[in-house]
N, C-alpha and C positions, 0 to 999 in steps of 0.2 A: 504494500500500500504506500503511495507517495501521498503524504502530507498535505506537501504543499500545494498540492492541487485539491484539495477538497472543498468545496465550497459553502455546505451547511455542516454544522457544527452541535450538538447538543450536549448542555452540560447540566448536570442535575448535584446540586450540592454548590451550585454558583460560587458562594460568598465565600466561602474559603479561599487563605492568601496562598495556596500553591494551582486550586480549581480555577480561580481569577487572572493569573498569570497567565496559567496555558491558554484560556480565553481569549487575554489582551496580544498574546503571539497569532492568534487563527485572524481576531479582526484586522491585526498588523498584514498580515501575508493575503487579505480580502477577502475573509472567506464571510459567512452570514451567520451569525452567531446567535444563538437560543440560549435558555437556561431557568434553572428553577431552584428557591431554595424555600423554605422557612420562615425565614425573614430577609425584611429589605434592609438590610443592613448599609453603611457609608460606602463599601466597596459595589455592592449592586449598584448603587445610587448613580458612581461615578461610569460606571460600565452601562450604564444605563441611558450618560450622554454621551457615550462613546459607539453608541447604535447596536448594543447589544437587546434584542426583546427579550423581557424577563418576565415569569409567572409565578406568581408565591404562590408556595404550595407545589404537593405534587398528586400530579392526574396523569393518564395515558395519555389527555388529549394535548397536555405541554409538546408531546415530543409530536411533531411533524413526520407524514411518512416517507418525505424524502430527502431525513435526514439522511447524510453518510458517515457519519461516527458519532458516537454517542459516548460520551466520558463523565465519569460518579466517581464523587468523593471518596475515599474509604469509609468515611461516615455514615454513607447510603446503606440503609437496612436492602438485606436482598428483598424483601417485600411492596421494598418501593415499584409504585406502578408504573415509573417511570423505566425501568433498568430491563 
């Protein structure tokens, strides 16, 4: 799988500072970046004007079917609907 051509992105577990990083690298490299956490915490906020779409909360219907990776916190229960 090459990365850097991916173009949707979904991350579940957003606001964490290692989940957020890899984030701010996909919208860096252009890709369309999703995500979902908990709470809107300072770091969603600013990823937020940085054209990330964010859903608090997690539902099956955050994740898009045409995402192409899907990346979860180690936080993420495997019961997340998301994962």
């Amino acid at each position: 799988m090459n990365f850097i051509e991916l173009k949707k992105v979904h991350f579940v577990g957003l606001g964490g500072i290692g989940v957020s990083a890899v984030a701010r690298l996909f919208l860096f490299r252009g890709a369309s970046v999703s995500g979902s956490d908990v709470n809107e915490s300072e770091i969603i906020k600013a990823l937020k004007k940085e054209g990330v779409l964010f859903f608090l909360g997690h539902k099956k219907e955050n994740l898009a079917k045409d995402v192409e990776l899907l990346i979860y916190s180690p936080a993420v229960s495997k019961n997340n609907p998301e994962r």
